[in-house]
C-alpha positions in Angstrom: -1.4 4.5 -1.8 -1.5 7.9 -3.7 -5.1 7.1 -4.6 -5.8 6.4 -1.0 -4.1 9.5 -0.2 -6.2 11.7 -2.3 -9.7 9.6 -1.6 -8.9 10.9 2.2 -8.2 13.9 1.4 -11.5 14.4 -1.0 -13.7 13.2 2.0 -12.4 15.8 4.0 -12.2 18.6 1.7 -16.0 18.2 0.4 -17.6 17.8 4.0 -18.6 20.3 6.2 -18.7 17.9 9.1 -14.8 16.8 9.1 -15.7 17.0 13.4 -17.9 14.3 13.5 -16.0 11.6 11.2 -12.4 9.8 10.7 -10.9 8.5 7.9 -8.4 5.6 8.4 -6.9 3.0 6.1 -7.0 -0.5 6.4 -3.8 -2.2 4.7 -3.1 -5.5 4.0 0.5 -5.3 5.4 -1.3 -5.3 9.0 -2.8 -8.7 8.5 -0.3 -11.8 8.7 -3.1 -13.7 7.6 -3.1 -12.5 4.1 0.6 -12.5 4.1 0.9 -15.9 5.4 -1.6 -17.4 2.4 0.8 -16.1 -0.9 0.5 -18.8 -3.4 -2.3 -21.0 -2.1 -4.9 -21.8 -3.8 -8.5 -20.2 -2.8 -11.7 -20.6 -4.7 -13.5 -17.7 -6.5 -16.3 -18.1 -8.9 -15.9 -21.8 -8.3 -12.6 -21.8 -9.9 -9.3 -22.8 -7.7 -6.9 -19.9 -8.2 -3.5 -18.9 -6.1 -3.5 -16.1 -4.0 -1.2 -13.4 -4.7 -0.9 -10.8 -2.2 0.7 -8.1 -4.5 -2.1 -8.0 -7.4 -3.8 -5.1 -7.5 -7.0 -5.8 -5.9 -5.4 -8.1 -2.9 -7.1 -5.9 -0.5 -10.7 -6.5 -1.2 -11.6 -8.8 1.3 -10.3 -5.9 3.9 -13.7 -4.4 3.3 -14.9 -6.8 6.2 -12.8 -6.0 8.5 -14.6 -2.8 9.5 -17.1 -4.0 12.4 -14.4 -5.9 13.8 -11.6 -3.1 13.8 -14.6 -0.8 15.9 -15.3 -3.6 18.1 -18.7 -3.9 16.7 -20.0 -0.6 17.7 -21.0 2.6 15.9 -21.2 3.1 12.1 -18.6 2.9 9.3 -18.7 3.5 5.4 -16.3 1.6 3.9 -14.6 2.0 0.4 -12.2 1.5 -2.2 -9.2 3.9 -2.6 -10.2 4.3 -6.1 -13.4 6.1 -4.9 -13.6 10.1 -4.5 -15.5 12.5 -2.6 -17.8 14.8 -4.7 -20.5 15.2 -2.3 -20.4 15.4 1.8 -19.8 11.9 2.9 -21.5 13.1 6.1 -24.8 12.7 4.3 -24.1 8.8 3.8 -22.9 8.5 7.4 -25.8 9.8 9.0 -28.6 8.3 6.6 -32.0 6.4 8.4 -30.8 2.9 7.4 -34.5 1.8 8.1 -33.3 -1.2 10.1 -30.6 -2.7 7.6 -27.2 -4.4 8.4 -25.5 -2.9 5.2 -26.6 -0.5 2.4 -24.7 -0.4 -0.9 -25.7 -0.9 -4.8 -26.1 -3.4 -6.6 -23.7 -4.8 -9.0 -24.2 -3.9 -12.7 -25.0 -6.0 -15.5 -25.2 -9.4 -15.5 -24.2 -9.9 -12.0 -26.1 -7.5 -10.8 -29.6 -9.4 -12.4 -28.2 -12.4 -10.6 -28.6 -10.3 -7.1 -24.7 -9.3 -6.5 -24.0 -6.3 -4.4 -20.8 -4.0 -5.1 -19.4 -4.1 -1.9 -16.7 -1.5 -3.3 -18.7 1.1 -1.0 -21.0 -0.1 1.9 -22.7 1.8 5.1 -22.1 -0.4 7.8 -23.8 -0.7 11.5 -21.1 -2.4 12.7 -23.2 -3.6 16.3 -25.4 -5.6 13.6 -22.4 -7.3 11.8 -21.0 -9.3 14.6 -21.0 -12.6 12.1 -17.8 -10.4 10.2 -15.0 -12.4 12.0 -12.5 -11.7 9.2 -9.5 -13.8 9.7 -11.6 -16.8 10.5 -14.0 -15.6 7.1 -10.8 -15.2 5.0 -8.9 -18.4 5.9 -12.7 -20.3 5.2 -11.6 -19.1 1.5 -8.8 -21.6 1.5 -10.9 -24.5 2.1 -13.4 -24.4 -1.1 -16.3 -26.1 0.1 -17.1 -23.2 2.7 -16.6 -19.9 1.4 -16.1 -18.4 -2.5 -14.4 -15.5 -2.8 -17.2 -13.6 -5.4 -20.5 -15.0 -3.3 -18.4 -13.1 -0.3 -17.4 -10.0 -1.8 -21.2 -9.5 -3.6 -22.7 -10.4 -0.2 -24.5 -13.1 -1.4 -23.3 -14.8 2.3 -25.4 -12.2 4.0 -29.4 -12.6 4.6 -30.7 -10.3 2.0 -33.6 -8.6 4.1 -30.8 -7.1 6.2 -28.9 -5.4 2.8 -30.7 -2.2 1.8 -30.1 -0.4 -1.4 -27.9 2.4 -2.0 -28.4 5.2 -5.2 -25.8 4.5 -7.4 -24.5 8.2 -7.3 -22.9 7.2 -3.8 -20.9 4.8 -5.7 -20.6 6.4 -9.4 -18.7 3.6 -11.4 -16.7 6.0 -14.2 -19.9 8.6 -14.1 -19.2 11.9 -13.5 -22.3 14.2 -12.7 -24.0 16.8 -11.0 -25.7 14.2 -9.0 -22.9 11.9 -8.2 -21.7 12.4 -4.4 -19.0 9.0 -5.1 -16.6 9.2 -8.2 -15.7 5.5 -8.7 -13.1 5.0 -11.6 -14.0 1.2 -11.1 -12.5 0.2 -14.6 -8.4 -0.4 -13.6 -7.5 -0.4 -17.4 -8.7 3.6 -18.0 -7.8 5.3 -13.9 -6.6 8.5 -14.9 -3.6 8.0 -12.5 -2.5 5.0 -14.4 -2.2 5.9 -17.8 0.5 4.8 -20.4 2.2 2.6 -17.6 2.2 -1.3 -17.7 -0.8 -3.0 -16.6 -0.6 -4.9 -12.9 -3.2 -6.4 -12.1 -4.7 -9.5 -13.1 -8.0 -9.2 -15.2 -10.7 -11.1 -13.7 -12.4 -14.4 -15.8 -14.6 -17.1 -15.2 -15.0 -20.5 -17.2 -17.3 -19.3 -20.4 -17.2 -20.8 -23.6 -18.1 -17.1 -25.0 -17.2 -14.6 -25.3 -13.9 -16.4 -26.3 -11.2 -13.7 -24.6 -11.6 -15.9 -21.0 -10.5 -18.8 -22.7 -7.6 -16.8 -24.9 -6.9 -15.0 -21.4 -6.3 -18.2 -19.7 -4.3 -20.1 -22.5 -1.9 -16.8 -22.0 -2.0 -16.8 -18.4 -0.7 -20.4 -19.0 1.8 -20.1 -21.4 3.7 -16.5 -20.5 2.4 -15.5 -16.7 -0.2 -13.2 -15.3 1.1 -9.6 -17.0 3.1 -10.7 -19.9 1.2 -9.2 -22.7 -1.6 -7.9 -20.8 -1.2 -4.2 -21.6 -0.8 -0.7 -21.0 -3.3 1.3 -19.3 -6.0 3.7 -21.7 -6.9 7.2 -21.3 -10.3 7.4 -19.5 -12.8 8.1 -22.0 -14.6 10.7 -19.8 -11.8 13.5 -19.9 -13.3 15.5 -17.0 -12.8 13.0 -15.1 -9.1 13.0 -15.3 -9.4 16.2 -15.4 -11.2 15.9 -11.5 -8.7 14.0 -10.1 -5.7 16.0 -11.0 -7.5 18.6 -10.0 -7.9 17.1 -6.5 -4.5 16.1 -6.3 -3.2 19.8 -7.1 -5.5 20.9 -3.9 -4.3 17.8 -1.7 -0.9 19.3 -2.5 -1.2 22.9 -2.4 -2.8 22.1 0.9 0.0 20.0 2.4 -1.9 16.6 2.2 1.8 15.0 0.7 4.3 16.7 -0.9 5.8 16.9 -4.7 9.0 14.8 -3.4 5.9 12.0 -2.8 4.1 12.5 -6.3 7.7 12.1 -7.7 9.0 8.9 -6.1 5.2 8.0 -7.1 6.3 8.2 -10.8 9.8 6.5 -10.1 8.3 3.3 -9.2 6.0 3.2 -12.1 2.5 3.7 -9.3 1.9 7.3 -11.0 1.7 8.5 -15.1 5.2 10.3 -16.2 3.4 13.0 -17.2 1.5 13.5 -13.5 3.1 16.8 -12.5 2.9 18.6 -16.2 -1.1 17.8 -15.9 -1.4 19.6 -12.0 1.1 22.8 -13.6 3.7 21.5 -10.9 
């Protein structure tokens, strides 16, 4: 939630067109559908996994629940709380979309050569997207032979002549420059926010023979549970980006976007570093 805090606050603070936008979260405690489906098993990659609705990226499919939520009308962008404003998001809102459903960039790597779209930040025209039913596209995840999880959230379900493009520097994964109008710190084990504290999520695998650390992760997984010996978040290697976000969480709060009491109860429940307040002088 903190990171959601200050993505909001960043949007604001770097546009000069904070009339003609809103910024609103979209949280999976609002969606008995999710809650209703902890433990059962959903397919992703082809594999049969449980759903867990307290891992750290539970709220991904909630990026399809934007044309619905606006009744289908209008434009949205929607985006990970990990994501911050550098640039005026008013210049993504506003964009010729030159007929497309959805723009957004593609994946990188290997995924992306296989045509996979980071969905992490897409443009929407909501009037176009009227196939987005999402509880009926979610609970289709829970009976495997219509929907996989990772062909839904790379839109490989959507037509691809109605998916446009995006630059990468409106969705900057752990890149930090004079061109990037997105900060993304898309890599969980190095967020600035998290570092030192025990890692909470569960790291993503597929069935691969090589390189050997699925297989290893699995027999672990197996044997001790999802976090046992999974880690401790790593300082980000890019130090001005930590240094960026601390920066906008010391304007958020000199600003009375939440309050030290917040950043400190933050750091009592082991969601924010110990040594937060010490790096924004508080």
């Amino acid at each position: 939630m903190l990171g959601a805090l200050v993505s909001r606050y960043s949007l604001r603070k770097r546009s000069a067109h904070t009339d003609k936008f809103d910024v609103k979260f979209i949280e999976l405690k609002s969606y008995p559908c999710m809650l209703e489906r902890e433990g059962q098993l959903y397919r992703r990659d082809g594999e049969l996994r449980p759903w867990l609705n307290d891992d750290l990226q539970s709220f991904t499919p909630l990026r399809f629940a934007p044309p619905q939520l606006m009744n289908y009308e209008g434009r949205a962008v929607i985006m990970d709380p990990d994501i911050f404003a550098v640039g005026d998001i008013w210049e993504l809102l506003s964009r010729d979309m030159a007929g497309a459903s959805i723009m957004c960039r593609p994946k990188s790597g290997r995924k992306g050569r296989k045509g996979a779209y980071a969905s992490s930040v897409m443009l929407l025209d909501c009037a176009k997207l009227q196939h987005w039913q999402f509880e009926s596209n979610f609970a289709d995840m829970f009976e495997p032979a219509k929907r996989d999880y990772m062909e839904w959230i790379s839109l490989k379900l959507e037509n691809p002549a109605t998916v446009n493009p995006l630059e990468n520097q409106w969705n900057d994964f752990d890149h930090l420059t004079e061109d990037t109008k997105l900060l993304h710190n898309t890599k969980r084990k190095t967020q600035p926010w998290k570092t030192g504290l025990k890692v909470d999520y569960r790291p993503a695998d597929t069935f691969q023979l090589f390189p050997p650390r699925h297989w290893l992760r699995r027999g672990r997984r197996a044997l001790f549970g999802d976090y046992t010996f999974a880690g401790t978040y790593t300082a980000h290697p890019d130090p001005r980006q930590e240094a960026f976000f601390f920066g906008l969480v010391r304007e958020a709060l000199e600003d009375g976007e939440f309050t030290e009491a917040l950043l400190r109860e933050e750091i009592a429940q082991g969601h924010l570093r110990p040594d937060a307040l010490e790096l924004i002088g508080a």
